[in-house]
C-alpha positions as CSV (number, residue, x, y, z in Angstrom):
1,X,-1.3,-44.3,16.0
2,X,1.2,-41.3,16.0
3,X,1.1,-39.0,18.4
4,X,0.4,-35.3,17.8
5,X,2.2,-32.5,19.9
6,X,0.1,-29.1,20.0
7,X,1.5,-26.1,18.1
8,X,2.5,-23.5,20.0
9,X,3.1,-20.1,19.0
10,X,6.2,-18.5,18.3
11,X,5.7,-15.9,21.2
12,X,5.5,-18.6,23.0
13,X,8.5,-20.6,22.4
14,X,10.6,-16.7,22.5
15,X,9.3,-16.6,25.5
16,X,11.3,-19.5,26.7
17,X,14.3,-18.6,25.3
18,X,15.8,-15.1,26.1
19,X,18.0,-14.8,23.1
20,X,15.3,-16.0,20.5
21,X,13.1,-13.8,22.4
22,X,15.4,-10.7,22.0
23,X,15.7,-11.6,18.4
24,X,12.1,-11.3,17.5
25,X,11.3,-8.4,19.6
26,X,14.4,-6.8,16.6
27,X,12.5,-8.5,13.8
28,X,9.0,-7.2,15.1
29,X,11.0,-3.5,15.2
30,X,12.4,-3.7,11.8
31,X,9.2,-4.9,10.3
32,X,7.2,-1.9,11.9
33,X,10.1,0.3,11.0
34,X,10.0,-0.6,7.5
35,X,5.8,-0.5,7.2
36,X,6.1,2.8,8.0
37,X,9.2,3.5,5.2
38,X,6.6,2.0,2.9
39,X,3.8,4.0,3.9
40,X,6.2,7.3,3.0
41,X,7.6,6.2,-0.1
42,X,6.2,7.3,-3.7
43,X,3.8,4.4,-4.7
44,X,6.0,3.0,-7.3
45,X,8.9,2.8,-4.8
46,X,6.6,0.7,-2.1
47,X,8.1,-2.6,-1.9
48,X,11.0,-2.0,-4.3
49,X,13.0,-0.2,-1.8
50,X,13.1,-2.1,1.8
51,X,14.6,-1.4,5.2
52,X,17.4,-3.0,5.4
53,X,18.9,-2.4,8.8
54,X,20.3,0.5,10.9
55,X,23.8,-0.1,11.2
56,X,25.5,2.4,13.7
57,X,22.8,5.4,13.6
58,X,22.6,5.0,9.6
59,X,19.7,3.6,8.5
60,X,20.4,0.8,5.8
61,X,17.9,0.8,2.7
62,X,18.0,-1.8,0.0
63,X,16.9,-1.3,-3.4
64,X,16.0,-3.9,-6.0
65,X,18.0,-2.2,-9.1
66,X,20.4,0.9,-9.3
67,X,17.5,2.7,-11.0
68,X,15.6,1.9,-7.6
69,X,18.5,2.8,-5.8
70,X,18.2,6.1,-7.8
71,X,15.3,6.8,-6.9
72,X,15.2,6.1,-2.8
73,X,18.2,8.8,-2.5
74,X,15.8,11.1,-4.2
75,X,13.5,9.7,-1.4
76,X,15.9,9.8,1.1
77,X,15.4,12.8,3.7
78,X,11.5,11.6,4.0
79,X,13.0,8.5,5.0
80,X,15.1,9.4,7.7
81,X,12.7,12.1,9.5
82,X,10.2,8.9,9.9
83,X,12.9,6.6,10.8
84,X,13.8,9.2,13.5
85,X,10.8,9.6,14.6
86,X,9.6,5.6,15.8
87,X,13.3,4.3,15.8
88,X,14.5,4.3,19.6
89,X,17.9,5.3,18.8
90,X,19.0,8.3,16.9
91,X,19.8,7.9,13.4
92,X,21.9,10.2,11.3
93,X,21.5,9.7,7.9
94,X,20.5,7.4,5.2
95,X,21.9,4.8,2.9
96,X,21.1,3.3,-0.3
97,X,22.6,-0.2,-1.4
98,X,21.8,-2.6,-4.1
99,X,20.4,-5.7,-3.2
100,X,19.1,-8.2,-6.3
101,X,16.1,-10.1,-5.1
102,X,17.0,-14.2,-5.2
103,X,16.1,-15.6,-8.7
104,X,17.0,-12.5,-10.5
């Protein structure tokens, strides 16, 4: 007969652990961040252009083609005014890099 230990959450275990706890409170922030880039982008855009961090008051988006890429700097300035306005530290301006998703 094995034994069966009882799932915990992962809140839980953060909770535990200050660094992992730290780290998921920044995941939890980049994934609101970017639902709300999503809900401002042009429906063919959603999901082809993410956040993909904000690196020194510039906030980092990553397209899935240069034609995407394209067309997030046309998208650009919505972007930022939403990012500035739920992001807790300022942010400056926008940019736009290519990132292939894996298997492509």
């Amino acid at each position: 007969m094995t034994m069966q230990r009882p799932e915990s959450s992962a809140r839980e275990i953060a909770g535990k652990d200050r660094q992992l706890s730290t780290l998921m409170r920044a995941a939890l922030a980049f994934e609101a961040l970017d639902q709300r880039i999503q809900a401002v982008l042009s429906e063919s855009s959603r999901g082809r252009v993410r956040v993909a961090c904000v690196d020194k008051g510039q906030l980092v988006l990553a397209a899935e083609s240069p034609a995407w890429a394209t067309r997030a700097r046309l998208e650009a300035d919505t972007c930022l005014q939403t990012a500035r306005g739920v992001w807790p530290q300022d942010i400056s301006s926008v940019k736009v890099i290519v990132q292939h998703r894996p298997g492509e």
